[in-house]
N, C-alpha and C positions, 0 to 999 in steps of 0.2 A: 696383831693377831687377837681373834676374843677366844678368850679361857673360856675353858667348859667346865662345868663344877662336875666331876663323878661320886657318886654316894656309894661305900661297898658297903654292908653288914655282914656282921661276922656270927654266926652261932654255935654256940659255946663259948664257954673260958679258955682262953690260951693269950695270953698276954705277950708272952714268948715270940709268936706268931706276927700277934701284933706289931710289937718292935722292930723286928724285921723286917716286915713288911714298911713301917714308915721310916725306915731308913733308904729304901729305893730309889734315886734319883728318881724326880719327877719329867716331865716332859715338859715343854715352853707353851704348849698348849692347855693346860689342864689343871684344877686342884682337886685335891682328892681328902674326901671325908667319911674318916670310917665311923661308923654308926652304930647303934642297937634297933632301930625301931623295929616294931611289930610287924607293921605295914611293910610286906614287903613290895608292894608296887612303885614305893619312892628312888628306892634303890638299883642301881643302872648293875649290880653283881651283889651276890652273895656267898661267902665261903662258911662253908658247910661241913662240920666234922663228920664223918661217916655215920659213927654209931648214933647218931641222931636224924638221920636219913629219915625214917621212918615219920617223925614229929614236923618235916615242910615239904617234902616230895607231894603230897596230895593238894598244899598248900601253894604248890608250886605253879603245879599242872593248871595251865589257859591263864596263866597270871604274868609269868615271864623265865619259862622253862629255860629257853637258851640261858640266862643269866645266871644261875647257881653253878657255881663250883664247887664238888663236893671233894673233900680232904681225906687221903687215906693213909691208914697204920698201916704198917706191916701184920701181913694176913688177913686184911679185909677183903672180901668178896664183893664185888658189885654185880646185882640180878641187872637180869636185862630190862627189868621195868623201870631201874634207877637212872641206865644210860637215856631212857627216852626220856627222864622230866631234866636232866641237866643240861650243860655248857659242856662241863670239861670235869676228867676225876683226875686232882693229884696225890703224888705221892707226899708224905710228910717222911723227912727224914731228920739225921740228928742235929743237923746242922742248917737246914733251912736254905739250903744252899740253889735246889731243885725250884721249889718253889719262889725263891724271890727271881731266880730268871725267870720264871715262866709268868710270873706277875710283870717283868718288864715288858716283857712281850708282849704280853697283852695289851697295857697301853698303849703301845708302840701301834698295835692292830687297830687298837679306838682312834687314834691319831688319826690314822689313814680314812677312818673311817668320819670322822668329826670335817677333815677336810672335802669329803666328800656331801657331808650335807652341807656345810655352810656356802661350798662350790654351787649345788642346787637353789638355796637360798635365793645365792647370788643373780644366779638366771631368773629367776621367778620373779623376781623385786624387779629389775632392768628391764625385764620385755611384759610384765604387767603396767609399767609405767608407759606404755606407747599406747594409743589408740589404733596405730596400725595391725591387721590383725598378725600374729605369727609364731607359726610351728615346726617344728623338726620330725621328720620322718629317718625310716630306715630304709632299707635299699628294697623293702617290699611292699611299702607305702604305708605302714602301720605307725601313728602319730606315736610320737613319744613321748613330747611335750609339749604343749599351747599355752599362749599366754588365756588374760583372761576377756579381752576384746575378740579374741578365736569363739569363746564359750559363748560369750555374750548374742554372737553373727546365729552361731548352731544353734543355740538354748540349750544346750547340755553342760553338764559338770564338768572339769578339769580330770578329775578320775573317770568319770563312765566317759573321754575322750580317749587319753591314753590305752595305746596297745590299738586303736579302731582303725578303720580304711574309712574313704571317703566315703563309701554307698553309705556305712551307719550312720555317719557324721551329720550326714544330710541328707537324711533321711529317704535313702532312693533305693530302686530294685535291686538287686545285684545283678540283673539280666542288663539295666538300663549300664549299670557300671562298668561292666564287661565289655559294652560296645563302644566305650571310648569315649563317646559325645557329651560335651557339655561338663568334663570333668578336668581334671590336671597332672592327668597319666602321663601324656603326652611330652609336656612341657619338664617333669623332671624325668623323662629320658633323656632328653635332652644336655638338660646340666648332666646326669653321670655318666652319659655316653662322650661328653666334650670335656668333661673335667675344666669347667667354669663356668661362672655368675654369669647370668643373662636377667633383662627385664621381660614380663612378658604382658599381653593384653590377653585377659581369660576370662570366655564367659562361662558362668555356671551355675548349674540345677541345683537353686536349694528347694528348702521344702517353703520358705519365703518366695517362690519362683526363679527367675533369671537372675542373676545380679551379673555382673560387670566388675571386675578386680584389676586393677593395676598390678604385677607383684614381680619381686627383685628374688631370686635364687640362688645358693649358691650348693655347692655341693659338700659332702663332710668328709672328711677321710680317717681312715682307725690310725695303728701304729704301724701299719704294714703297708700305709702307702695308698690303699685300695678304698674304693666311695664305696662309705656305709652308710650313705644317704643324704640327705637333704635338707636346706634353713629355706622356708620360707618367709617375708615379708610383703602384705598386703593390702590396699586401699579398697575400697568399697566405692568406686567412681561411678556407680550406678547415677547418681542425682546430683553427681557432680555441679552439672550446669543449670539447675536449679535455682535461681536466685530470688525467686517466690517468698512463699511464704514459710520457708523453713529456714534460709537465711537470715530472714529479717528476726525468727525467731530468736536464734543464735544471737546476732548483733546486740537485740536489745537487751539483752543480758549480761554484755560488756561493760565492765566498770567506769567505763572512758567510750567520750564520743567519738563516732564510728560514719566516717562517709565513704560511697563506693562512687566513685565517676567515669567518666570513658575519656580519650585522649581526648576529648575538644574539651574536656571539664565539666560538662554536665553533668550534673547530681544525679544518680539512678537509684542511689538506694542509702538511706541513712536512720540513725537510732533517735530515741528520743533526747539521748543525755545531748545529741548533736543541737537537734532540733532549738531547746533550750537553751545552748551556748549562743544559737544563730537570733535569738532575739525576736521568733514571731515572722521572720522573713520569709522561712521555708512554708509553704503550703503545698499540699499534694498538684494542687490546679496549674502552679507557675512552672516556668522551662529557668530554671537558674544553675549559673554556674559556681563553682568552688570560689571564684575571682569574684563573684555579686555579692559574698557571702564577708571575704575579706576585705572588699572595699568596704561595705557598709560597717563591718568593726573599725577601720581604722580612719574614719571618718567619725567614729562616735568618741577618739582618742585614743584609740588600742594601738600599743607600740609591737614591735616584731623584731626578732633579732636571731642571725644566725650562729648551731649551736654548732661544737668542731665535727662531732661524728656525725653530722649530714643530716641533723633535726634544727626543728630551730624553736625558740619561744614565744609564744603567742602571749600577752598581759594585757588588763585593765580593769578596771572598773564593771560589777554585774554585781546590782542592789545597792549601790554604796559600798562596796569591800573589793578588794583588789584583790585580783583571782588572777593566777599561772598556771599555763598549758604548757606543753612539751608537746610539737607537732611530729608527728612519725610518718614518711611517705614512702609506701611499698606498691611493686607492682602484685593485679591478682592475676594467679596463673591457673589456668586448670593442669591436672595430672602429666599432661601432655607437652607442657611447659610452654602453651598457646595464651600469649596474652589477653584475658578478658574485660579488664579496667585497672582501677589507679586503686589503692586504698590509704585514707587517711585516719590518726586515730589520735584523739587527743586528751593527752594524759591530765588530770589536775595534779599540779606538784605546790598547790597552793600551800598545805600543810608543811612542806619542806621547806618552801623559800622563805616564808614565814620565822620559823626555827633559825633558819641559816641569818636572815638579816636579823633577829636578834641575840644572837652570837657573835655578829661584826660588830654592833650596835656595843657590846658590851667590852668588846677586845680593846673598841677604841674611847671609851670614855674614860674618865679618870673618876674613881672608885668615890673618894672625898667630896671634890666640888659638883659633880653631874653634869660638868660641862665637858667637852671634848679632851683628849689627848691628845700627844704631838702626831700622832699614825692620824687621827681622825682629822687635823688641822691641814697635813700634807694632803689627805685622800679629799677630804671635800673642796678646797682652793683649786687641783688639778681639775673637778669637777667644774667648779664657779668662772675660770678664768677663761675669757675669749679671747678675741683678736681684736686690736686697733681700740682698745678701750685702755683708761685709765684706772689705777687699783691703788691703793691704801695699805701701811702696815704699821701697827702697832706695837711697840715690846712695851714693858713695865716691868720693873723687879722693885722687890720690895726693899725699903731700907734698914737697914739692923734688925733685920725679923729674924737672925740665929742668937742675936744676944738677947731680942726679948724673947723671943721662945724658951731660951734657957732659962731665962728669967722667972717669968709664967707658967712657964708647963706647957707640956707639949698641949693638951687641950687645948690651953688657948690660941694657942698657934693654928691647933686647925680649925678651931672656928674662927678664926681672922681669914685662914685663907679660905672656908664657904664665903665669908661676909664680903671680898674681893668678887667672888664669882656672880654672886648678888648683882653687886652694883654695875659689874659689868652685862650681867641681863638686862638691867632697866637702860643702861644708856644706850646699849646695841641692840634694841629687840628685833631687828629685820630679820628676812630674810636674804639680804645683801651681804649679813656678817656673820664673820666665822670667831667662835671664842674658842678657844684651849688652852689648859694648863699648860704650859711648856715644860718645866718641871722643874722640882724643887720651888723656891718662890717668885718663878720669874710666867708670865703669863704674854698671849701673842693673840693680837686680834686681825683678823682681815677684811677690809672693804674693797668693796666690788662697786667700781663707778663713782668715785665718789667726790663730789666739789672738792677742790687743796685747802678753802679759809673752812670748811665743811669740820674738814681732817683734823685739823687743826685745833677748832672750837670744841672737838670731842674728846679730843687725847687732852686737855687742858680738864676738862668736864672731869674727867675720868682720873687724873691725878688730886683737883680738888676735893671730889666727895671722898676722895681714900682717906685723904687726911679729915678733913670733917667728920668721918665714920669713927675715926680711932682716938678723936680727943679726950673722952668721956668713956674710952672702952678699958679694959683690964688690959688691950694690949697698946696703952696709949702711946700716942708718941711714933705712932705708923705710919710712915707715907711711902708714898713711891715715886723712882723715878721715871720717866715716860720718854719714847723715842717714837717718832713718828717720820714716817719717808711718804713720800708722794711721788707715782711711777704716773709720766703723763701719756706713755702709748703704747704699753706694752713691751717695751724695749729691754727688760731686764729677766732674769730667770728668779723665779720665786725663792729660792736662796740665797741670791744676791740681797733680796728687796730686802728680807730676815738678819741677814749680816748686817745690813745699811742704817737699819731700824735699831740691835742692835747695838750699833756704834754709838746713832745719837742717845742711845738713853744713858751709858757711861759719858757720854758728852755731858749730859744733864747732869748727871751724878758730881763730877769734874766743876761743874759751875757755881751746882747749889742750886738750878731751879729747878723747877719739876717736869718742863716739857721741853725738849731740844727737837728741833723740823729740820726737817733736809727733803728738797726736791730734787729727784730727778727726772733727767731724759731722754731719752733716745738715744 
């Protein structure tokens, strides 16, 4: 619920007064601050000792008469000129007893009444928010309320609307109105004689000429059951079928490319942002379809892919930078609900996808070396691995790197294991292989396709420079052990291959040399 702040001012001393008055429970709606100021136009009441009547009554008068309540003694007299500038006169007694009910009450009254504009509010905000026009009458056709798409049709204000009939509205005779034609008498007899919503198709006499309205009606009923009139909601389908030059207007103003076609796909009507995505193809002279448009994208390498709620994404390359659509396909209808063509509109969500893949980008990387994580080693291998091909797996753990760490310090622990990550960029720069930390000191690489004596010669490679790296380093005396497997056709699940790999490198460990091989097969 939103509080209302009420201001009273009190004139006079009476502190008495005051106290009890802010002892009143308050209401869930409202806070209330009693005041002094001068001004009395801030203040939503004012309590008013009598014998001081004389020094705001004048003050009062075309400023906010209803609002003063004046406070009375025993044997005060109130003229009749005091009852016309106030609200209300009360009695003061010894106990304040009168008065603070009659102060509940009152807010109780504001209550009712606070709920009643913010109710208004409400409606004004909700049917000014539609472009459809729409008004409420009463059961004699006198508007009570329009949004502001109603004022906009008329050219009139929202107040010099309210309380009119349709001849002022729109500016016509009341002889021409009287005779029924070209007006909307007719149609809500109709709802309060049937007591139900109906659409209807209505032409009518503005002072703009004929127009054409689509409109949905329903009827209103009071508390006793009986129609006190009338909701209207309406379209202005005059130029509905206009696809000219006033359409195009619209379109090109759309944030996102914008095509209109007909069921065999021909382009009838598109924006520039379209135009622009379409590479130079569209020209006014050519007869092309939606299909010439997407063949020629995905022929220059533009991939496509469908999204679950019935869009799909359109990507590639435009300038050098790789740009994403979001394709959206709607049928266009007129009022009528008669299909007129297709329409397509294509969002850039380049900005997002962007964002989004460097946030995967980050989830999976391991923060220290810059090379991958175990999440980004599983997700790219899923990506790299085909069918009927041969693949590579690499493990390496490090040897007594928790007792030189402990040794050395943590620092230098982690610049041993950047200094690993190193060397394993230089020996694997392809893009056939996959590096990541596995975690803690043990690291996993993957090849895609790769010779067995290939495999072989690298994981050898790759346990030599570790040791040759740390002869001469503060964390000397580091090498690794190395396991290597060779899958010759796909025959194995990628956690197998991890397991197998692995094994041989505690093989190696087990032996004393640095690299232990195991081939498998199918």
């Amino acid at each position: 619920m939103y509080k209302k702040n009420i201001r009273i001012r009190t004139c006079g001393d009476d502190d008495a007064l005051l106290e009890h008055l802010r002892q009143v429970p308050l209401p869930a709606y409202c806070n209330v601050t009693f005041c002094k100021e001068k001004d009395l136009g801030i203040c939503d009441f004012c309590f008013v000792k009598f014998q001081e009547k004389e020094n705001v009554a004048k003050a009062c008068k075309n400023i906010f008469n209803e609002s003063v309540i004046f406070l009375l003694e025993e044997g005060d007299h109130v003229a009749k000129d005091c009852w016309e500038h106030c609200f209300d006169c009360w009695h003061l007694d010894g106990d304040f007893e009168e008065i603070c009910h009659r102060y509940a009450a009152l807010l109780q009254r504001l209550e009712l009444k606070h709920e009643r504009d913010l109710e208004h509010k409400y409606l004004e905000t909700i049917i000014d928010n539609s472009d459809a026009l729409i008004w409420i009458k009463d059961n004699k056709g006198k508007h009570l309320e329009v949004n502001q798409s109603f004022c906009n049709a008329c050219g009139k204000k929202r107040n010099d609307v309210r309380g009119r009939g349709h001849f002022y509205i729109w500016d016509l005779d009341y002889s021409e109105y009287e005779k029924g034609e070209y007006v909307c008498v007719e149609t809500d007899e109709i709802v309060m004689n049937e007591g139900r919503a109906g659409i209807f198709d209505e032409t009518v006499k503005t002072r703009q000429g004929m127009r054409r309205f689509r409109t949905a009606k329903a009827p209103i009923y009071d508390d006793d059951g009986k129609v006190a009139g009338t909701v209207g909601i309406a379209s202005d389908v005059t130029d509905v079928l206009n696809l000219g030059t006033e359409i195009q207007t619209v379109i090109d103003q759309m944030p996102f490319g914008v095509v209109i076609y007909d069921d065999r796909g021909y382009i009838r009507n598109c924006n520039q942002r379209f135009r622009t995505l379409a590479g130079g193809l569209l020209e006014p002279s050519l007869d092309l379809t939606v299909s010439d448009v997407q063949r020629k994208l995905l022929d220059e390498g533009w991939s496509e892919k469908e999204l679950d709620n019935g869009q799909f994404e359109l990507y590639g390359k435009y300038d050098d930078h790789q740009v994403w659509y979001v394709v959206s396909k709607s049928d266009l209808k007129d009022v009528f609900g008669k299909k007129l063509g297709n329409l397509l509109t294509f969002e850039d969500v380049t900005v997002e996808r962007l964002r989004s893949q460097t946030f995967e980008m980050q989830a999976m990387t391991d923060v220290l070396t810059g090379i991958g994580n175990r999440r980004y080693f599983f997700f790219m291998v899923h990506q790299m691995r085909g069918t009927n091909r041969s693949d590579g797996v690499i493990f390496l753990d490090l040897n007594k790197f928790k007792m030189l760490n402990d040794s050395y310090g943590h620092e230098a622990g982690d610049e041993a294991l950047v200094e690993i990550a190193e060397i394993m960029k230089r020996i694997f720069p392809g893009n056939d292989a996959v590096l990541a930390r596995y975690g803690g000191d043990e690291f996993v690489i993957y090849l895609k396709d790769p010779e067995e004596g290939r495999l072989q010669t690298l994981a050898l490679q790759l346990a030599t420079e570790i040791k040759n790296s740390f002869e001469n380093n503060p964390m000397k005396g580091l090498t690794a052990s190395v396991g290597s497997v060779y899958n010759k056709a796909d025959g194995h699940h990628l956690d197998a291959l991890i397991n197998a790999a692995d094994s041989c490198m505690y093989e190696a460990k087990k032996r004393g040399v640095p690299v232990y091989h195991l081939s498998l097969s199918a």
